[in-house]
Rosetta silent file (secondary structure, phi, psi, omega in degrees, C-alpha in Angstrom):
SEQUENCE: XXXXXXXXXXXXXXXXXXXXXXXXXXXXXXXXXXXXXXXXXXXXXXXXXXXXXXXXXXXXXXXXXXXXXXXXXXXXXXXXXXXXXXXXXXXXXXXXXXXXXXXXXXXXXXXXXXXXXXXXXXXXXXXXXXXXXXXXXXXXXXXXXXXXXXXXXXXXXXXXXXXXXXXXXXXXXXXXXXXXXXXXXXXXXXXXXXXXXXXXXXXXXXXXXXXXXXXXXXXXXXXXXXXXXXXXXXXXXXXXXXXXXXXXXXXXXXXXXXXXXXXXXXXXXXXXXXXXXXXXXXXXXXXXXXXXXXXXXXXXXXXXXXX
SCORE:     score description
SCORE:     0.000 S_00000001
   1 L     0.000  120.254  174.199    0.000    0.000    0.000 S_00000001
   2 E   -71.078  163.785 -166.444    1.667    3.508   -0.833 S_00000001
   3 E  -113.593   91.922 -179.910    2.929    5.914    1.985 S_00000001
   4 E  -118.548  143.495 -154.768    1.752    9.443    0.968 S_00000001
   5 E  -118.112  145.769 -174.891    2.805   12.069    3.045 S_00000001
   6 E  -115.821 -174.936 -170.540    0.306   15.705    3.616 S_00000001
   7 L   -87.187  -22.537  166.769    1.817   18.761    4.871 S_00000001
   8 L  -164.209 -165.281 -167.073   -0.221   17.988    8.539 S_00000001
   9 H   -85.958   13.340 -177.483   -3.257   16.730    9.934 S_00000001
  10 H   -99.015  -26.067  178.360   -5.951   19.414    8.820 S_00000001
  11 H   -86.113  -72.757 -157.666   -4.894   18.022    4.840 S_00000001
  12 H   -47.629  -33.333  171.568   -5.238   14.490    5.762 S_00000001
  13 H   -66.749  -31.313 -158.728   -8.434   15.637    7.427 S_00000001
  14 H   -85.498  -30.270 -178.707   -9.822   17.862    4.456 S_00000001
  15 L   -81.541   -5.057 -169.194   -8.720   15.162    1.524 S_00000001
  16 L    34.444  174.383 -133.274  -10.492   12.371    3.916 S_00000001
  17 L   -71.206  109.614 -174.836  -10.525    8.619    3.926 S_00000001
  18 L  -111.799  133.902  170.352   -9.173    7.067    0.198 S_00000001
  19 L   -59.167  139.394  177.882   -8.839    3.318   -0.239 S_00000001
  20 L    53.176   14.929  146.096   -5.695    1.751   -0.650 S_00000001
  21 E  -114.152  170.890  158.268   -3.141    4.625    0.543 S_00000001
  22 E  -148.990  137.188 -136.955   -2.412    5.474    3.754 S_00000001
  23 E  -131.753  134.648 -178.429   -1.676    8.984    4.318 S_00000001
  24 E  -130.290  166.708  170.784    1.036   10.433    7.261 S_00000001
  25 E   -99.278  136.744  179.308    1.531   14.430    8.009 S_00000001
  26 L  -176.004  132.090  176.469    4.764   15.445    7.183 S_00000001
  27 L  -111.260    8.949 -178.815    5.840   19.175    6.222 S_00000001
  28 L    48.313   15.389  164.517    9.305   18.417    4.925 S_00000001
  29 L   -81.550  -71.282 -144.317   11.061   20.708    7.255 S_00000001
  30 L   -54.297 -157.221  151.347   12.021   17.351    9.966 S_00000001
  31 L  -116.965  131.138 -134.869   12.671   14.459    9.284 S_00000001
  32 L   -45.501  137.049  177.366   10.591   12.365    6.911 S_00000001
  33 L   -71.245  176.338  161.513    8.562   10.080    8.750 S_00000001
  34 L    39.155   51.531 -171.180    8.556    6.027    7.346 S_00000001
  35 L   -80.724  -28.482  146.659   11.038    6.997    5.004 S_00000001
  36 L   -10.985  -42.883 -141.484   11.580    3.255    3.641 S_00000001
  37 L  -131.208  -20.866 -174.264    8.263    3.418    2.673 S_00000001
  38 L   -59.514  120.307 -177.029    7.138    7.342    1.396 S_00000001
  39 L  -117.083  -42.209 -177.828    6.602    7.032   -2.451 S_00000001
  40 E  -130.266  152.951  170.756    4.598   10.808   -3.100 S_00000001
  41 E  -143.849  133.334 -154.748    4.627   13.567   -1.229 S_00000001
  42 E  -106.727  135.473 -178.358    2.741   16.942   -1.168 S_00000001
  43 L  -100.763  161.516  167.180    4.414   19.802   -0.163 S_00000001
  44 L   -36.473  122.378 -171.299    3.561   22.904    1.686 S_00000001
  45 L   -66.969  -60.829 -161.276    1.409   25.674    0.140 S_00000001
  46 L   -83.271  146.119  171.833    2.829   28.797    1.755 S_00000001
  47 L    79.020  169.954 -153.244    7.049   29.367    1.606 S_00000001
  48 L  -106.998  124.441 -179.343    9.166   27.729   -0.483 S_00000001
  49 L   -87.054  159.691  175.736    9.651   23.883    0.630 S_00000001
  50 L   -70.413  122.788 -155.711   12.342   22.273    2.288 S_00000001
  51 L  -102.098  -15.362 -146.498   13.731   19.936   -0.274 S_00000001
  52 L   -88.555   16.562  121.571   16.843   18.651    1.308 S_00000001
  53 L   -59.372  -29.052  171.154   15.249   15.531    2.874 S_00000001
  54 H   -16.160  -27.870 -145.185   14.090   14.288   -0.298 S_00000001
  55 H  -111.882  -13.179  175.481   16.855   12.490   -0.728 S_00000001
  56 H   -74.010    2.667 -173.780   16.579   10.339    2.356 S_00000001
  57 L  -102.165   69.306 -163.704   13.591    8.580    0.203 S_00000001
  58 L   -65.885   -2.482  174.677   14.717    5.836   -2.013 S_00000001
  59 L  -121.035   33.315  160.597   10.843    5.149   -3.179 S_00000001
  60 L   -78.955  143.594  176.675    9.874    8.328   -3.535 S_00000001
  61 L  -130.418  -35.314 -157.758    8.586    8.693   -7.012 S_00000001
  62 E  -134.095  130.176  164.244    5.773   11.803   -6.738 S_00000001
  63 E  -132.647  124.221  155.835    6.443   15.428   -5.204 S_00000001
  64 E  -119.149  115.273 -179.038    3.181   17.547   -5.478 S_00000001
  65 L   -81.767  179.855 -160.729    2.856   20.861   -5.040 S_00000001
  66 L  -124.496  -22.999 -177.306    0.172   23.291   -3.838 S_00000001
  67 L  -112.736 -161.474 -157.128    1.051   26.251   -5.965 S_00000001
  68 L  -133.032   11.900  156.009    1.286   26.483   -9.696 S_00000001
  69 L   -93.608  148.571 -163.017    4.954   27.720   -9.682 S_00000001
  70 L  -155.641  -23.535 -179.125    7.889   25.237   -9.655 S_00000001
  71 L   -41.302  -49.473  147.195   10.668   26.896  -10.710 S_00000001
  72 L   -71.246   69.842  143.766   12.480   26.560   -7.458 S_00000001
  73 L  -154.960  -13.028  176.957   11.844   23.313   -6.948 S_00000001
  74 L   -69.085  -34.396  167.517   13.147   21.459   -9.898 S_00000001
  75 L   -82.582   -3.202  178.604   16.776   21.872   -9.062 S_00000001
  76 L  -102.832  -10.593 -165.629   16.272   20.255   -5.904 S_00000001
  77 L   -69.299  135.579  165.651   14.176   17.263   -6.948 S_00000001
  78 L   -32.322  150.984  175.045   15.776   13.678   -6.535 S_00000001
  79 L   -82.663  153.139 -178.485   16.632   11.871  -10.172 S_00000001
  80 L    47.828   29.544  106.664   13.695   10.036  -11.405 S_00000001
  81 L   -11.177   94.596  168.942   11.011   12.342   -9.111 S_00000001
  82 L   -59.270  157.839  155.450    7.634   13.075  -11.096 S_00000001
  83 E  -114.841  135.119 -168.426    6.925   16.871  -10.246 S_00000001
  84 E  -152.830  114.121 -177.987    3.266   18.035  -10.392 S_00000001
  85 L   -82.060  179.838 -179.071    2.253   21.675  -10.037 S_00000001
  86 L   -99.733   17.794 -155.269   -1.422   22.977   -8.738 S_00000001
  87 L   -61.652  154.699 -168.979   -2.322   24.607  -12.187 S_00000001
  88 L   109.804  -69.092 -137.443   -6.204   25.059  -11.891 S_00000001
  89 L   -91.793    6.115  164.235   -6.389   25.493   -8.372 S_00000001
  90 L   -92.802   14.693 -155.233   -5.234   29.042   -8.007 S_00000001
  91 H   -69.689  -59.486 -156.481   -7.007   30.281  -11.305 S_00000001
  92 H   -52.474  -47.081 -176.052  -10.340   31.786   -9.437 S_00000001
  93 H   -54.855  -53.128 -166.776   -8.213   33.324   -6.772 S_00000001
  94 H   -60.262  -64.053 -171.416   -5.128   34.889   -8.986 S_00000001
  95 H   -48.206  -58.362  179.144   -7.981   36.259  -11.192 S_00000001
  96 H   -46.168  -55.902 -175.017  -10.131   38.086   -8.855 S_00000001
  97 H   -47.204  -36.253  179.303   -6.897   39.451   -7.588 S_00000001
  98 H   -74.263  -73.649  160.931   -5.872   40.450  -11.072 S_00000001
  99 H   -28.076  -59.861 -162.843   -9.286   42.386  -11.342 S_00000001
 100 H   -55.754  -58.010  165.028   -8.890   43.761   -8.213 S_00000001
 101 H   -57.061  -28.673  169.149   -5.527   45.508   -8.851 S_00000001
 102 H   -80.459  -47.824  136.192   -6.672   46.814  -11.663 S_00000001
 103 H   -42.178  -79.278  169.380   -9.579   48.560  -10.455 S_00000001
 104 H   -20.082  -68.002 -174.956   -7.879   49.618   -7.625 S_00000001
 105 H   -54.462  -47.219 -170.074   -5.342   51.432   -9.856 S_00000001
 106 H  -104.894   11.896  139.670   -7.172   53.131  -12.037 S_00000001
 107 L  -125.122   50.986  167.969   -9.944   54.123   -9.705 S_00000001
 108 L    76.032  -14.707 -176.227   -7.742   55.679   -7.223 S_00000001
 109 H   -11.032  -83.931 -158.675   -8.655   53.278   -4.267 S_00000001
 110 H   -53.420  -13.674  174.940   -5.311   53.498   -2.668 S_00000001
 111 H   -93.941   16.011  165.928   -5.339   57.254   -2.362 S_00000001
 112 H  -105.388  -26.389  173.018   -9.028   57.082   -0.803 S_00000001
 113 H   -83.279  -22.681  158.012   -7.966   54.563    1.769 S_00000001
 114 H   -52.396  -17.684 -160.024   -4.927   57.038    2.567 S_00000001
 115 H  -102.384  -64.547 -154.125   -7.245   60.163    2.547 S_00000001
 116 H   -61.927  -52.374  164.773   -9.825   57.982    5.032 S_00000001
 117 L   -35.299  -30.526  169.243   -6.562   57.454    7.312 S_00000001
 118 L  -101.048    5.899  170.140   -6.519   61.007    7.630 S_00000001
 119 L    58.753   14.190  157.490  -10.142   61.477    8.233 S_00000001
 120 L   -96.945  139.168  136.895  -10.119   63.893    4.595 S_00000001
 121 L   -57.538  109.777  168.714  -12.723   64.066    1.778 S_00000001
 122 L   -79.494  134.993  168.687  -11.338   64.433   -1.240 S_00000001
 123 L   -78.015  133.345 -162.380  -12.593   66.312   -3.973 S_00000001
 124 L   -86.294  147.494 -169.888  -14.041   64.621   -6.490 S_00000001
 125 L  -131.462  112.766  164.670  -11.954   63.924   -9.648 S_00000001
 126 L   -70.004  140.389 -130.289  -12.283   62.002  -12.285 S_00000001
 127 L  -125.976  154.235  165.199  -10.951   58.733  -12.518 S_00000001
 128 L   -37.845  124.466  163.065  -10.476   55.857  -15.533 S_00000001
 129 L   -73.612  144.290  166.309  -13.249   53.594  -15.870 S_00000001
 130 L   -56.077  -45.250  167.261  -12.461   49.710  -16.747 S_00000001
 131 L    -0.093   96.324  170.185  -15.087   50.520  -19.202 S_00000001
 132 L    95.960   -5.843  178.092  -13.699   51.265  -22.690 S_00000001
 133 L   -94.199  170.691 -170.429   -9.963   50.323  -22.016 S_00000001
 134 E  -107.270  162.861 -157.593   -8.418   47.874  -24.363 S_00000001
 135 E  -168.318   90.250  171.730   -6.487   45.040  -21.813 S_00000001
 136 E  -106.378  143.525 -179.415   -3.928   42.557  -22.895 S_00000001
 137 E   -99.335  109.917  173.628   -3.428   39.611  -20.807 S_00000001
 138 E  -110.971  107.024 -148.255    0.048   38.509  -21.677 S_00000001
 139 L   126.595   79.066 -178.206   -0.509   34.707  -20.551 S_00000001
 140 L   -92.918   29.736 -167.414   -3.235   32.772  -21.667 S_00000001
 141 L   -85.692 -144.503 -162.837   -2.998   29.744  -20.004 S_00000001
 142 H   -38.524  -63.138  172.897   -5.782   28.668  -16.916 S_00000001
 143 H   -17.805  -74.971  135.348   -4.823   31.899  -15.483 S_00000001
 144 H   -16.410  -82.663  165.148   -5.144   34.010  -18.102 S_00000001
 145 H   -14.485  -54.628 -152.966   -8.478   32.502  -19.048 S_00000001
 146 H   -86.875  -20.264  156.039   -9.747   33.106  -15.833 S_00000001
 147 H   -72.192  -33.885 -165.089   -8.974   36.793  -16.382 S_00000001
 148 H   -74.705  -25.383 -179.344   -9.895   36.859  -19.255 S_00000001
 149 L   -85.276  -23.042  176.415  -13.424   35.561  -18.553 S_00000001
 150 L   -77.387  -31.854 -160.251  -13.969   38.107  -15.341 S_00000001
 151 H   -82.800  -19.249 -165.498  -12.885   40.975  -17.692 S_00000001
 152 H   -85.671  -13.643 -166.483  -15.681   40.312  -20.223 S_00000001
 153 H   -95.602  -22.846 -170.028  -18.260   41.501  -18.228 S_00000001
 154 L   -77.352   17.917 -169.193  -16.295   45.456  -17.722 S_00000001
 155 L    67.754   -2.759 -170.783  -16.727   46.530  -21.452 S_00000001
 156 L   -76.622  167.712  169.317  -12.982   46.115  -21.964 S_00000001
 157 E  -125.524  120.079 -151.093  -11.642   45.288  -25.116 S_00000001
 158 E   -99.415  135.405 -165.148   -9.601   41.955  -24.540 S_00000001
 159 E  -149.381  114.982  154.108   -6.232   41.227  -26.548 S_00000001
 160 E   -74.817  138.147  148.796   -4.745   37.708  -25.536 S_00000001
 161 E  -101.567  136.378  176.380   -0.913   37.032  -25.511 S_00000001
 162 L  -130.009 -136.693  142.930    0.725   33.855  -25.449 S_00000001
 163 L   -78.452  -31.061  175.762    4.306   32.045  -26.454 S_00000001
 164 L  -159.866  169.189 -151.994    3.055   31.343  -29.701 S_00000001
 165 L   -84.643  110.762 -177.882   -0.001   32.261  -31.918 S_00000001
 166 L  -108.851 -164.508  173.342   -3.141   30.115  -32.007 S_00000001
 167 E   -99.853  160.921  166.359   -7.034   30.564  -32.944 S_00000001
 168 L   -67.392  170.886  176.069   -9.225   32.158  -30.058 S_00000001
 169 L  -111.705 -142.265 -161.744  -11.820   30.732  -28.004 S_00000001
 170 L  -100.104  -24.559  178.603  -15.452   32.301  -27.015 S_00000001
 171 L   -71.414  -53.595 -161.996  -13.339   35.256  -25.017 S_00000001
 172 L  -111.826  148.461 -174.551  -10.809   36.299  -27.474 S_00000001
 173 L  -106.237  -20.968  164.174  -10.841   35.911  -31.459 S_00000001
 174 E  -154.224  156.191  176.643   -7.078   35.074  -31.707 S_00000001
 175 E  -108.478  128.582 -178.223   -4.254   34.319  -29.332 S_00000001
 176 E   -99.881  164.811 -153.455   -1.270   36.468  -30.725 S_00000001
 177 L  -105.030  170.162 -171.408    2.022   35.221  -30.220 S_00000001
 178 H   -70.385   -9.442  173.369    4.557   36.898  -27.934 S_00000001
 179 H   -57.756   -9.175 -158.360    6.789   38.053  -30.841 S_00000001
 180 H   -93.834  -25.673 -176.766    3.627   40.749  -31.956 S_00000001
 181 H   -16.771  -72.197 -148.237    4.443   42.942  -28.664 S_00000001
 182 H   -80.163   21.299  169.922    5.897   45.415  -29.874 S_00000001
 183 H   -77.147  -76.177 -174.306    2.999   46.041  -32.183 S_00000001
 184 H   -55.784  -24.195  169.582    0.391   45.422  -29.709 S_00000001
 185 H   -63.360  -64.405 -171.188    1.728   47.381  -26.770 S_00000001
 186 H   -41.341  -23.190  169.651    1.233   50.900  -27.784 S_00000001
 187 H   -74.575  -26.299  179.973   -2.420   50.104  -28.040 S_00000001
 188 L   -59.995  110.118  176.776   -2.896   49.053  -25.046 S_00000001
 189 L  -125.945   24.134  159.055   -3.938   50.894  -22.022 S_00000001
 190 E  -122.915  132.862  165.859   -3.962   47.799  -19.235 S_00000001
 191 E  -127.081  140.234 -117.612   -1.174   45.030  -19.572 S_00000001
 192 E   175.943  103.386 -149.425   -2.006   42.068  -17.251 S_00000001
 193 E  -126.905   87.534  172.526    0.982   39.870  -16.930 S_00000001
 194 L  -100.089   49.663 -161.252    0.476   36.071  -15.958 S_00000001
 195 L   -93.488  156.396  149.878    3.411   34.202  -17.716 S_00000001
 196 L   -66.995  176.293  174.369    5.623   31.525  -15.871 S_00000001
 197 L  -109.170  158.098 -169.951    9.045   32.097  -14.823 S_00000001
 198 L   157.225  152.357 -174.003   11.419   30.455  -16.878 S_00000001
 199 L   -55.603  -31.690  171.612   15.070   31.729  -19.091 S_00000001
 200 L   -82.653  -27.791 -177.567   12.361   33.546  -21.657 S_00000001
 201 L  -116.059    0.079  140.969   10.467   35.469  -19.584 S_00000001
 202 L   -45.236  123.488 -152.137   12.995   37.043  -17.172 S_00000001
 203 L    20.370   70.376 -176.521   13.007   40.204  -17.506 S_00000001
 204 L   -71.073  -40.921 -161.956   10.512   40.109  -20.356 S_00000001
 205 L  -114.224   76.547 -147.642    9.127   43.221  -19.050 S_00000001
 206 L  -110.622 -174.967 -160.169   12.199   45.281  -19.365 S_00000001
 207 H   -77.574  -39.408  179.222   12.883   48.999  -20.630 S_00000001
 208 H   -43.585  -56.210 -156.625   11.780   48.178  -24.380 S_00000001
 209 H   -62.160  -45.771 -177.036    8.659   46.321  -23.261 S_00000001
 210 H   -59.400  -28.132  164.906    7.891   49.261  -21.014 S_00000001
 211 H   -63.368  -29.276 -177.636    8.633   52.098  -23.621 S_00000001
 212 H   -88.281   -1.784  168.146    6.267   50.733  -25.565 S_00000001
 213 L   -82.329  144.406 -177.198    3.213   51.259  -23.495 S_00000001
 214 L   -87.468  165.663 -172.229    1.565   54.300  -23.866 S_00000001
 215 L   -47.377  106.822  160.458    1.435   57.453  -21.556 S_00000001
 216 L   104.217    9.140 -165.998   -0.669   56.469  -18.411 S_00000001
 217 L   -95.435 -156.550 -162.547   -1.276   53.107  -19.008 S_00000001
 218 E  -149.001  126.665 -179.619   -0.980   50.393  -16.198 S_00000001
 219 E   -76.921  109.724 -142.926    0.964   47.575  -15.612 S_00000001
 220 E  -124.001   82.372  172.664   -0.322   44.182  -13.601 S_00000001
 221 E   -90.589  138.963  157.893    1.972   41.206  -12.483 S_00000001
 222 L  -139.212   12.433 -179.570    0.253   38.535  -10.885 S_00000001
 223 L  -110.798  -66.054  176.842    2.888   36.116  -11.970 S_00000001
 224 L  -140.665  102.403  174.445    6.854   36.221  -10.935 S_00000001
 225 H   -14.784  -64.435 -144.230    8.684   39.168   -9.702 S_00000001
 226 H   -66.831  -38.712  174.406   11.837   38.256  -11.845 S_00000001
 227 H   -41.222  -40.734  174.220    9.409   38.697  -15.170 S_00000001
 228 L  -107.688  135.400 -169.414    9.757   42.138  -14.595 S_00000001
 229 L   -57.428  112.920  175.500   13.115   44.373  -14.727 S_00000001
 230 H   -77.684  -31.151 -154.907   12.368   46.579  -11.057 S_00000001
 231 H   -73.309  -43.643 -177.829   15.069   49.023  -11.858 S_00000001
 232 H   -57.294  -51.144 -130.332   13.144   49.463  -15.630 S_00000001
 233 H   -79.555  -64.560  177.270    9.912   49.419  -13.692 S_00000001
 234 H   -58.416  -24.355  155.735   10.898   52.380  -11.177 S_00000001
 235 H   -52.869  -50.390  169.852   12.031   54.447  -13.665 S_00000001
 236 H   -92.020  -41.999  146.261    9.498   54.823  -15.595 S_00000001
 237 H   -52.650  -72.908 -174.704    6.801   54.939  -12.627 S_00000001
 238 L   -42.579  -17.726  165.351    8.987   57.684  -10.798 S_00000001
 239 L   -82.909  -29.893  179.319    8.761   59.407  -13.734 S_00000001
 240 L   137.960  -19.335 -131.320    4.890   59.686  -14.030 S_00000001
 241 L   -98.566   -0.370  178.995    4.783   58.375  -17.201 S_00000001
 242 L  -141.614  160.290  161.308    3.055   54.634  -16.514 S_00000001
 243 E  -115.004 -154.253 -166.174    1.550   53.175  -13.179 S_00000001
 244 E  -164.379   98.939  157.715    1.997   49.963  -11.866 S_00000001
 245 E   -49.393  138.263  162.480   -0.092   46.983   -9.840 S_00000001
 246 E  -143.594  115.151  158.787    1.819   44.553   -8.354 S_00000001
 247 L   -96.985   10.406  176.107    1.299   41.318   -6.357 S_00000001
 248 L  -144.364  157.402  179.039    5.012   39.908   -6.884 S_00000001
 249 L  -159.661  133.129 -171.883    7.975   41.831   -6.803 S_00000001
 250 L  -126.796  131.372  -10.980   11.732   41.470   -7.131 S_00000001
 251 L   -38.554  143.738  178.927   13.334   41.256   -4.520 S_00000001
 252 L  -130.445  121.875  -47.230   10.228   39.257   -2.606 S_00000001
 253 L   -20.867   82.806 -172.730    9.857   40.288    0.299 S_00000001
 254 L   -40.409  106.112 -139.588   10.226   43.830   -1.082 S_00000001
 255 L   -77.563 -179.873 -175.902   12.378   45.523    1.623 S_00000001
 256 L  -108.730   41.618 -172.672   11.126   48.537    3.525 S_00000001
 257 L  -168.442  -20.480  177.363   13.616   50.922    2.407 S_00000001
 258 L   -56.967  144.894 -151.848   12.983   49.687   -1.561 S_00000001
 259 L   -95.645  -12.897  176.384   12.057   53.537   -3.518 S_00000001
 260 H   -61.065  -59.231 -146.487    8.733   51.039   -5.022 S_00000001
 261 H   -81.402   14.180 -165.179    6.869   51.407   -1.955 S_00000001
 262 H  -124.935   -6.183 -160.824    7.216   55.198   -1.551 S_00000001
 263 L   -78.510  108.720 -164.963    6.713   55.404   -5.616 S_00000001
 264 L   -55.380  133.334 -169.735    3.392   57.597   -6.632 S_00000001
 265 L    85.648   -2.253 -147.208    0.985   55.027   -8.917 S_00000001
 266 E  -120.111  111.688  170.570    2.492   52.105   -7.469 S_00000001
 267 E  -114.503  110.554 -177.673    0.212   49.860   -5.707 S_00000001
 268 E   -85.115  126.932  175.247    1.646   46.596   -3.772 S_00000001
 269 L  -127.377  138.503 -164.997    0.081   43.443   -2.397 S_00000001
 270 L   -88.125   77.963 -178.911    2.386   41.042   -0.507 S_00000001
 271 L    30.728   74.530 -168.367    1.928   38.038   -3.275 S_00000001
 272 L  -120.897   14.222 -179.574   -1.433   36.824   -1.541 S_00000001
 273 L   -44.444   -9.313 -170.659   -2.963   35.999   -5.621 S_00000001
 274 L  -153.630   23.473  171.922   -4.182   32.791   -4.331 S_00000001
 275 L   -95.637   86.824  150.034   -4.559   33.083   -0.636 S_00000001
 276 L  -147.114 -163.258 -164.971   -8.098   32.905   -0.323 S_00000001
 277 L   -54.758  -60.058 -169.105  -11.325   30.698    0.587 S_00000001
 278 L   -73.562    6.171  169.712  -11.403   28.965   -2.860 S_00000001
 279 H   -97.940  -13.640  159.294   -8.215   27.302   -2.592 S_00000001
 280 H   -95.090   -8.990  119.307   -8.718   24.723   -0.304 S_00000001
 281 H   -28.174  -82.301  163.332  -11.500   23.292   -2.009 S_00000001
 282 H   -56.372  -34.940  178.384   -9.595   22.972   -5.269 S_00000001
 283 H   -86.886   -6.276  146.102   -6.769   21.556   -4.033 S_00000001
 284 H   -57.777  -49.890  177.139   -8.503   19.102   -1.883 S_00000001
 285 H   -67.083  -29.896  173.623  -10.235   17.927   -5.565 S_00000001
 286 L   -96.711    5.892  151.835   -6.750   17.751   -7.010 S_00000001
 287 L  -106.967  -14.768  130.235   -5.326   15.980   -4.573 S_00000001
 288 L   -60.526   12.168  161.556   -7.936   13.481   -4.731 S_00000001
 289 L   -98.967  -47.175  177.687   -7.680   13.056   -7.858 S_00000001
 290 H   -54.865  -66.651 -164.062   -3.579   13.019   -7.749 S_00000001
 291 H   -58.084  -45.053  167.176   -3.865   10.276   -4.764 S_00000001
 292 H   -38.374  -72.717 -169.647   -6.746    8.491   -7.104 S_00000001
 293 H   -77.065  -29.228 -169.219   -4.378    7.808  -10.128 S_00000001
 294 H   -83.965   -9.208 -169.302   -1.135    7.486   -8.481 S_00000001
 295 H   -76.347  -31.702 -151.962   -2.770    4.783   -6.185 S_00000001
 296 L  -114.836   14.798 -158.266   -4.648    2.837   -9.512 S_00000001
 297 L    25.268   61.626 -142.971   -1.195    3.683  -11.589 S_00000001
 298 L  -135.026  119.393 -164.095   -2.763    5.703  -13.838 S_00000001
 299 L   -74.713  159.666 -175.160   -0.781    8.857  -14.934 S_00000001
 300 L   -58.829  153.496  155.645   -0.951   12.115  -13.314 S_00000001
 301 L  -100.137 -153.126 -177.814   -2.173   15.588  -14.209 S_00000001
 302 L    79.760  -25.793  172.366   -0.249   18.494  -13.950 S_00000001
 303 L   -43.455   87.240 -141.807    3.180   17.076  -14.829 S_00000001
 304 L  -121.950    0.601  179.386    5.616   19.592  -15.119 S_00000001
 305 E  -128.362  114.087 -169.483    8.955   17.500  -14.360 S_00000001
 306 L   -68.039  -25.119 -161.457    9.102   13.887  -15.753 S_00000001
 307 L    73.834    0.000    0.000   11.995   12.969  -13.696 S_00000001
């Protein structure tokens, strides 16, 4: 019978009872329990996990993760080690979050909850509407989708981006490929950035990509600090001439003395895109589903490292 290990006893409670596993809590800081016998193992959603037991597992076969980023974790994985990301179960969350920031930004929110801090009423000024802006989502995967489908309701006019150019769905009428940037940016006056991290998209969104947005428009990461150049990024916010949403940032934790958090347009959320309510549901369905197939030997979904 495999030996699958949760990060404690509230996931072993919340995936409940599955035939023919048996399930131990383990959070992969210690040391592993039953390590003889541990074939998959799910790692902790929040902080980056502690890999360096891994290796004390000669049947380990399956590491699953809880978020939908893996790039730090791939250099640590054991030879022959399936890898399996969370893609799906952050989609609802990441979006709303995506939404959120953007709103926020362009109808002043953070200077109303600063003005409320001070007990002033501001005089009203008029502010962008989502209404009527054009909004490319550079990232179409789940993510992306998931924006792309909350955005449909705001009047926007929706421009997908991907790695390479396909037909559209029911949202979008074509997915352009990431080579057409430097067309499509100037048109633009929301860019909404979900990509992976990975040797192409570090520092995708660099002084070019940033020149090419027009005066006032507003930038959105919801994916990997490193995607974007900070030095490019502050430059061009301190001057006035773009603003800028952010849930990731690089360096992460973004230091208290960093010139972002003091920069006018610049609104920061401490990477919480998928810290809500709806994520422990989905990932309770995907890891019954994970624990389902690896139990019946049936392959996994999700696979983003064959080992």
């Amino acid at each position: 019978m495999p030996v699958i290990s949760l990060p404690d006893r509230e996931w072993i409670d919340h995936v409940g009872p599955m035939g023919g596993v048996e399930m131990v809590p383990w959070d992969l800081s210690g040391e592993p329990p039953r390590p003889d016998e541990l074939s998959f193992v799910v790692a902790p959603h929040l902080g980056p996990p502690a890999m360096q037991h891994l290796g004390q597992l000669p049947g380990l076969r399956v590491v699953q993760l809880l978020t939908a980023g893996y790039d730090n974790v791939i250099p640590a994985l054991p030879p022959g080690v399936q890898l399996a990301n969370a893609s799906g179960v952050h989609d609802a969350s990441t979006a709303e979050l995506a939404v959120t920031l953007t709103l926020s930004s362009l109808r002043g929110i953070p200077e109303f909850v600063a003005a409320q801090g001070r007990s002033q009423w501001l005089t009203t000024d008029y502010r962008r509407s989502l209404a009527d802006r054009k909004v490319l989502i550079l990232g179409y995967g789940g993510i992306g989708v998931a924006i792309a489908r909350r955005l449909s309701g705001f009047e926007t006019t929706l421009t997908a981006v991907a790695s390479r150019a396909r037909a559209g769905d029911g949202l979008v009428a074509r997915v352009h490929g990431v080579d057409e940037l430097p067309s499509l940016l100037p048109e633009h006056d929301v860019v909404i950035v979900i990509v992976p991290l990975s040797e192409a998209t570090t520092g995708l969104v660099g002084r070019d990509f940033l020149a090419a947005m027009p005066d006032g428009a507003l930038l959105v990461n919801v994916s990997r600090g490193k995607v974007v150049d900070t030095q490019a990024l502050l430059e061009a916010t301190s001057a006035g001439r773009i603003m800028a949403a952010l849930d990731v940032t690089d360096p992460e934790p973004l230091p208290a003395d960093h010139p972002l958090w003091r920069t006018p347009g610049v609104l920061i959320s401490p990477h919480v895109g998928g810290a809500t309510s709806a994520f422990v549901p989905r990932a309770v369905a995907l890891l019954r589903e994970q624990i389902a197939a690896f139990a019946g030997e049936r392959p996994l979904r999700n696979v983003v490292h064959a080992g």
